[in-house]
PLY file of the C-alpha trace (Angstrom):
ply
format ascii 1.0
element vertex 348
property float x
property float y
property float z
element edge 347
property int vertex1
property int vertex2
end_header
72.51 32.93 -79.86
72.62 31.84 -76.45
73.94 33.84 -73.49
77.23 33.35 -71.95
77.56 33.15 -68.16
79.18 36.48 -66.41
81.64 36.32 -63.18
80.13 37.58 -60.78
82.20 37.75 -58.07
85.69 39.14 -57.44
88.80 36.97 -57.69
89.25 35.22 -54.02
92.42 32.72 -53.06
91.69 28.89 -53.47
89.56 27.34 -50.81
92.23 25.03 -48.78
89.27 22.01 -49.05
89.63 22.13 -52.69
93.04 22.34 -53.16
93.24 19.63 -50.66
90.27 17.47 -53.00
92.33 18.76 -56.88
95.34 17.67 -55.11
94.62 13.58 -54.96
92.71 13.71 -58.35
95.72 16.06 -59.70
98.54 13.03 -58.09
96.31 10.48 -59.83
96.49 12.09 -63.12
99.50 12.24 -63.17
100.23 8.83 -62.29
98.06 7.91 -65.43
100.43 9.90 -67.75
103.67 7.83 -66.23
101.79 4.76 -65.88
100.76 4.79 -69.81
103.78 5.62 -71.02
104.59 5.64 -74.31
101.60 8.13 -74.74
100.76 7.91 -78.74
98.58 11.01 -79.69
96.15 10.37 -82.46
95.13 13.11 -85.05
92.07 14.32 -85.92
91.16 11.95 -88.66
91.52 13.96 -92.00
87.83 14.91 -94.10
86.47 17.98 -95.55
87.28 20.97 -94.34
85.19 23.87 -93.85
85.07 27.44 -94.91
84.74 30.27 -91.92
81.88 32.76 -92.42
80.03 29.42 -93.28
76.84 27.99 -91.51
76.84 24.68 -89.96
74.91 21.96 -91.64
74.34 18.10 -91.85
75.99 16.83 -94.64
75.08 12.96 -94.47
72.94 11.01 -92.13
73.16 7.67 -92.07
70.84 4.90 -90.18
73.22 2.74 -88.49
70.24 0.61 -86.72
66.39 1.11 -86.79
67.21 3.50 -83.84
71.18 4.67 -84.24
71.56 7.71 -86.74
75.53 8.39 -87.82
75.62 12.50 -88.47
78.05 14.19 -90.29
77.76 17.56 -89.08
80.08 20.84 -91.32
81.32 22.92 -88.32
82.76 26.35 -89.09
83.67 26.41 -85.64
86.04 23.94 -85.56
86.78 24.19 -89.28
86.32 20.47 -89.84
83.02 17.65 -90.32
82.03 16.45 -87.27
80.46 13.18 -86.55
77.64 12.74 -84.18
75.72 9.95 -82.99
71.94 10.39 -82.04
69.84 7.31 -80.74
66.23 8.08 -81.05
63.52 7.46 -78.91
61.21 4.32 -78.48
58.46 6.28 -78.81
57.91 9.09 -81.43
54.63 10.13 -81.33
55.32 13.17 -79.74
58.02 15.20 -79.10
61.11 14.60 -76.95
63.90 15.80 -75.22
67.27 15.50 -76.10
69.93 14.70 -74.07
73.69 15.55 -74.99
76.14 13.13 -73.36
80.24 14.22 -73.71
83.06 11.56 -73.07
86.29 12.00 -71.17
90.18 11.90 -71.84
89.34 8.35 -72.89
87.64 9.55 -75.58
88.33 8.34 -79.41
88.56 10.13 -82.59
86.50 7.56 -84.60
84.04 6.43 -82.14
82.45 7.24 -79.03
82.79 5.39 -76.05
78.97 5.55 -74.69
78.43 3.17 -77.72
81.31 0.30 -76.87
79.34 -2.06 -75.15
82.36 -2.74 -73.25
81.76 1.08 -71.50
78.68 3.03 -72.00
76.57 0.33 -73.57
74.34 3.52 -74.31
72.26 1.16 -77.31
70.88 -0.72 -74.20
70.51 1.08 -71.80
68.02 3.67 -74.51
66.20 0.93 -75.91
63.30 1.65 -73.93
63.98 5.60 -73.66
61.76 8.14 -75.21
64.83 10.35 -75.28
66.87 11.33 -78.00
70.46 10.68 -76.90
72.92 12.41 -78.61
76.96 12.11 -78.42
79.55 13.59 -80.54
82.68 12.24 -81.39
86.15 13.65 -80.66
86.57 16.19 -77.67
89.48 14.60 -75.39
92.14 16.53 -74.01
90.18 19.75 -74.83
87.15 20.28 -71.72
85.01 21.10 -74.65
86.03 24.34 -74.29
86.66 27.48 -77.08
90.21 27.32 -76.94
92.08 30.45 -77.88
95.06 29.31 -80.24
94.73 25.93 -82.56
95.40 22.90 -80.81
98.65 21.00 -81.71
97.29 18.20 -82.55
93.47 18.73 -83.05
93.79 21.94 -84.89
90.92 24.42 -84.68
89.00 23.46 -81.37
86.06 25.48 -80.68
83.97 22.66 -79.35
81.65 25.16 -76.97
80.87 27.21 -80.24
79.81 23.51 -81.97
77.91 22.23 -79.12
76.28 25.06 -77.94
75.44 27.21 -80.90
75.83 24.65 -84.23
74.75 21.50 -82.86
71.73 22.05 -81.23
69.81 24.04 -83.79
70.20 21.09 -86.41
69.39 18.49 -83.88
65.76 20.21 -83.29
65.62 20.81 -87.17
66.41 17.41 -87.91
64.55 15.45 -85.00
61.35 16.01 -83.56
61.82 17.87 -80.46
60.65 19.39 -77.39
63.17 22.20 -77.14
64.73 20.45 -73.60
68.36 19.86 -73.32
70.46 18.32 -70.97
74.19 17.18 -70.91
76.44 15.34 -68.93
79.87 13.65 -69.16
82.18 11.18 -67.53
85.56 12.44 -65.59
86.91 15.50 -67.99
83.98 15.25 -69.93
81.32 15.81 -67.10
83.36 19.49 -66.02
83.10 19.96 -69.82
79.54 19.63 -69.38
78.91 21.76 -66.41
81.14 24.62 -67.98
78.81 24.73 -71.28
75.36 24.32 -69.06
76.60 27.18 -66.60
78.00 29.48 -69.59
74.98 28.69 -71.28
71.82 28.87 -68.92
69.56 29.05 -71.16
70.11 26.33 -73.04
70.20 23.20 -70.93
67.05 22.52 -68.30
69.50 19.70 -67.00
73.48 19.11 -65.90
75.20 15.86 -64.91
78.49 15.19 -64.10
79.53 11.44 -63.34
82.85 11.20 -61.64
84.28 14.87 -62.13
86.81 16.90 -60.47
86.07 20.64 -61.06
88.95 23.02 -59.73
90.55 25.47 -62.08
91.45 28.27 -59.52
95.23 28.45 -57.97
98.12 26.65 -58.02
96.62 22.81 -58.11
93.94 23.78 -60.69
96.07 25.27 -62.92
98.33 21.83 -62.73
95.08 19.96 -62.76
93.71 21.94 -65.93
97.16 21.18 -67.49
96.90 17.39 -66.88
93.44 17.21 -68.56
95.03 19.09 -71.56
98.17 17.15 -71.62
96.46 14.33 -73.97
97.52 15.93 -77.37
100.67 18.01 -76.08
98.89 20.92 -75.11
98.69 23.22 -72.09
95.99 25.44 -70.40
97.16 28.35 -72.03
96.75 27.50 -75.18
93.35 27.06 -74.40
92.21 30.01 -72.01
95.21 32.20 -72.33
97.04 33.22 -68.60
95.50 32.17 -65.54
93.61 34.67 -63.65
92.37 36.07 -66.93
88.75 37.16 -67.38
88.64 33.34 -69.85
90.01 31.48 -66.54
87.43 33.38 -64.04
84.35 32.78 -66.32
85.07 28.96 -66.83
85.35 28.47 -62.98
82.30 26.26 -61.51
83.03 27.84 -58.29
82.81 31.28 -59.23
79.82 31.10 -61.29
77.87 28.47 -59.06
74.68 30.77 -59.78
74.55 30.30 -63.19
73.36 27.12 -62.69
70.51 27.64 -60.40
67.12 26.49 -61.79
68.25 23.37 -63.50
67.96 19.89 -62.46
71.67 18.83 -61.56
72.73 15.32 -60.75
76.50 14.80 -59.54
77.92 11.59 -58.75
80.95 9.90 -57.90
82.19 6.63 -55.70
84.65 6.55 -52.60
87.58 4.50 -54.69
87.16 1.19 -53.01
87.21 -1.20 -55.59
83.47 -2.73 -55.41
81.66 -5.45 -57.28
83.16 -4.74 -60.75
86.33 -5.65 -59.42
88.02 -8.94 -59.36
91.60 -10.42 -58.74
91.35 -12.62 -62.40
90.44 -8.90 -64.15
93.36 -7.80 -66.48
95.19 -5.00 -65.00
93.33 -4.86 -61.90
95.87 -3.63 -60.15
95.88 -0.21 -62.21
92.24 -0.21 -61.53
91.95 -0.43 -58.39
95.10 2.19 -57.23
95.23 4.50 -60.02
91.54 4.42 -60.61
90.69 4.36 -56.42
92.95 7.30 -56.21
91.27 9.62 -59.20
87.65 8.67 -57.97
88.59 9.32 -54.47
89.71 13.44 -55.83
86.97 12.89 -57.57
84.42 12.46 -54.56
85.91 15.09 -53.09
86.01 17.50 -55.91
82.44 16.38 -56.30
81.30 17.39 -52.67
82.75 20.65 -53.08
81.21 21.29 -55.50
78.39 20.07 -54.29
78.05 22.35 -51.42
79.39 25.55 -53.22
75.63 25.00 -55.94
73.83 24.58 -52.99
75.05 27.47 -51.11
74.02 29.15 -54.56
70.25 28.06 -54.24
71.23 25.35 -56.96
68.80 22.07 -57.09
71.51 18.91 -56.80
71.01 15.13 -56.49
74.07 14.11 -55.22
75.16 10.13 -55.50
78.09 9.34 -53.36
78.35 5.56 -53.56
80.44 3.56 -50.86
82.41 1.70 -53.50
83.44 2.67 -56.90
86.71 3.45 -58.72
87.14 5.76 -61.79
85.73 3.58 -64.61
83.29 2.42 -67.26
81.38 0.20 -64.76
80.28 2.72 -62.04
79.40 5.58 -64.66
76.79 2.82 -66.52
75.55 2.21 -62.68
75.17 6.01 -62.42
73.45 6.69 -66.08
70.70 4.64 -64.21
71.07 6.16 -61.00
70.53 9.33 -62.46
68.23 8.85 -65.37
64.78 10.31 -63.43
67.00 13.49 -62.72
67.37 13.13 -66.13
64.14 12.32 -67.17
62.42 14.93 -65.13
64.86 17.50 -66.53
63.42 17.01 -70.37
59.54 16.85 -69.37
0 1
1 2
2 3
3 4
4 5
5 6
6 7
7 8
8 9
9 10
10 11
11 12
12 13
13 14
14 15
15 16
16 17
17 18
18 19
19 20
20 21
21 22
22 23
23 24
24 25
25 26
26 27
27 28
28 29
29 30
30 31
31 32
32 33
33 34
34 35
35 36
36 37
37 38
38 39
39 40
40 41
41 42
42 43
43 44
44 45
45 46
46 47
47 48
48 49
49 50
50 51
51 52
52 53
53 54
54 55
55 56
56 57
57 58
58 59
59 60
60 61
61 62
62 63
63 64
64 65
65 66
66 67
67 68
68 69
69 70
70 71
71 72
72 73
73 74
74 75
75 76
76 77
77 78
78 79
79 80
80 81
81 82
82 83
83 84
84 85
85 86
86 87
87 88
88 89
89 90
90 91
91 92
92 93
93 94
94 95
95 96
96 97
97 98
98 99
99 100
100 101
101 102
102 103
103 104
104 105
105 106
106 107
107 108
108 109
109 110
110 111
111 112
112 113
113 114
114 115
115 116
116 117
117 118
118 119
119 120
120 121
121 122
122 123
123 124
124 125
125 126
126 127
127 128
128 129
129 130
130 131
131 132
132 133
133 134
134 135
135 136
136 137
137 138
138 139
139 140
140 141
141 142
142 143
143 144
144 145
145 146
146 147
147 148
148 149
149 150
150 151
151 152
152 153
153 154
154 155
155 156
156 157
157 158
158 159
159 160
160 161
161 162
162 163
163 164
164 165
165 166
166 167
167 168
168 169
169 170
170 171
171 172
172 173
173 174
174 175
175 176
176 177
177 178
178 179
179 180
180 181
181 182
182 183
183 184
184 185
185 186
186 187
187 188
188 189
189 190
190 191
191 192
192 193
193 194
194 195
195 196
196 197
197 198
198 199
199 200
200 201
201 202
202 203
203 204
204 205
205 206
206 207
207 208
208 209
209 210
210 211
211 212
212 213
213 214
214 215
215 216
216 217
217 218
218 219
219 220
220 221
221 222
222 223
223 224
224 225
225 226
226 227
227 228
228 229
229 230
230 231
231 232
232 233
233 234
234 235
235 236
236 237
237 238
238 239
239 240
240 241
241 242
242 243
243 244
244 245
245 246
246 247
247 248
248 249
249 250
250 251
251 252
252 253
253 254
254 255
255 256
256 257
257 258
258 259
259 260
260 261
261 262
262 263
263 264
264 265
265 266
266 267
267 268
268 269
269 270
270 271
271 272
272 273
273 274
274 275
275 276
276 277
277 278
278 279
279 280
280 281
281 282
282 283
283 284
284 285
285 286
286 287
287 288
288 289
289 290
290 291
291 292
292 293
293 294
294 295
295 296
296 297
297 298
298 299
299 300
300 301
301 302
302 303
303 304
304 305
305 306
306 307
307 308
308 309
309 310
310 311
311 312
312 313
313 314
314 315
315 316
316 317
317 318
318 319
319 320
320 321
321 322
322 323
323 324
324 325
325 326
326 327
327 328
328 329
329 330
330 331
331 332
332 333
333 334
334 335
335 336
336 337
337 338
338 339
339 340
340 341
341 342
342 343
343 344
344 345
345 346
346 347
């Protein structure tokens, strides 16, 4: 079992700067929740449940192409089959690292959206990786996080349990490889994945976080928290209990910036100026460009908080801060290049 990170320092008030940075991406959010309105919530689709006390397996694997495997994982964890998606490397001859890629509050229940070629276009952009990719299905609304009571609409969430403890055990049983992780994620997803690589150090050689906004502490991270939750009717309490709780203090990034020293980190976000994915014919470009300029501008700064706060730690970042670049599918497939030899490195 792997270790879980400690918090190591003592509670401190929120640093005005990131207040300031959680504020715009907090304002943005919740322009997304009025501008979408009608929100409909989709349920966990229904399959097998699964007994607790039991031990995770793979039920059914399934060759989708000559290099896309379909797994059906059984998760005690979160009491349900899980589907995962692992593309495998060009080259097998020898072993290979894998790494774990998370989605954000965009996320589906049926699919993942690093496979739509319409977002991630992950299928292309691996063909000529010697990586094995892998990216589970489901996770929105939940910052792939333990949470402490069911979720209303997901039910038993315990992704950090599943991806940290099941999942990675079967994909080195199953696959042929080289015992080097690393995970990243887009918007929610990508503070998902720096949560599980700094409660986990030993586990991931690698972190990235495309387009992320990582406050929890105070008054606008609580709200912030509560926003990223908000897709499936739930709160932050439901997940981590009160704020300002021992669960709260060891899942802030801030805090616990020194768990993460010693692994390759790539962060990235753009300014929100719409750029050269943008155009005036583009359906809905106006949403784009102001409600997606205003979360990737919190974002950058959330990002170069953060930034600084790993540094300060002795942590190694790459840090991409484009010029242009609004919160969306276009910029995050122009930063899995970007950051692919942090990547790449990482899993060596």
């Amino acid at each position: 079992m792997t270790s879980r990170g400690s918090s190591p320092r003592s509670s401190t008030p929120t640093h005005p700067k990131r207040a300031a940075c959680a504020l715009v991406f907090t304002a943005a959010l919740a322009a997304v929740s009025v501008a979408s309105a009608p929100i409909v919530f989709a349920a966990v689709p229904a399959g097998e449940l699964v007994a607790q006390g039991a031990q995770a397996s793979i039920v059914n694997a399934t060759n989708a192409t000559d290099r896309l495997v379909l797994l059906t994982v059984d998760s005690p964890a979160m009491g349900r089959e899980v589907p995962v998606n692992v593309m495998i490397p060009a080259d097998r001859s020898e072993s290979r690292g894998v790494f774990y890629l998370l989605d954000g509050n965009s996320g589906q229940d049926a699919s993942t959206n690093w496979l739509d070629p319409r977002r991630g276009n992950a299928e292309e952009f691996f063909v000529d990786k010697n990586v094995y990719a892998v990216m589970p299905v489901g996770g929105t609304g939940s910052l792939y996080s333990d949470w402490d009571s069911d979720h209303p609409k997901f039910g038993q969430t315990k992704w950090e349990t599943f991806l940290t403890e099941e999942l990675p055990p079967l994909i080195d049983a199953q696959f042929d490889t080289n015992g080097r992780n690393v995970i990243g994620g887009i918007s929610s997803g990508a503070q998902g994945a720096l949560m599980l690589a700094s409660r986990t150090p030993g586990l991931y050689t690698g972190v990235v976080g495309y387009s992320g906004c990582y406050l929890t502490e105070g008054p606008v991270g609580k709200a912030l928290t509560d926003l990223v939750v908000l897709n499936g009717m739930a709160n932050s309490e439901m997940m981590w209990g009160p704020q300002g709780n021992d669960n709260w203090r060891a899942h802030d990034l801030f805090r616990n910036a020194s768990q993460l020293v010693g692994k390759k980190i790539y962060l990235s976000s753009g300014n929100g100026l719409p750029g050269p994915h943008e155009s005036l014919d583009h359906q809905g470009i106006a949403q784009t460009v102001v409600v997606g300029g205003l979360l990737e501008a919190g974002s950058n700064l959330c990002t170069d908080q953060l930034t600084q706060a790993l540094r300060d730690a002795g942590a190694d970042v790459t840090r991409s801060a484009q010029p242009v670049g609004v919160h969306a599918w276009p910029y995050w497939r122009d930063e899995l290049v970007r950051s692919w030899p942090t990547v790449d490195s990482a899993l060596r």
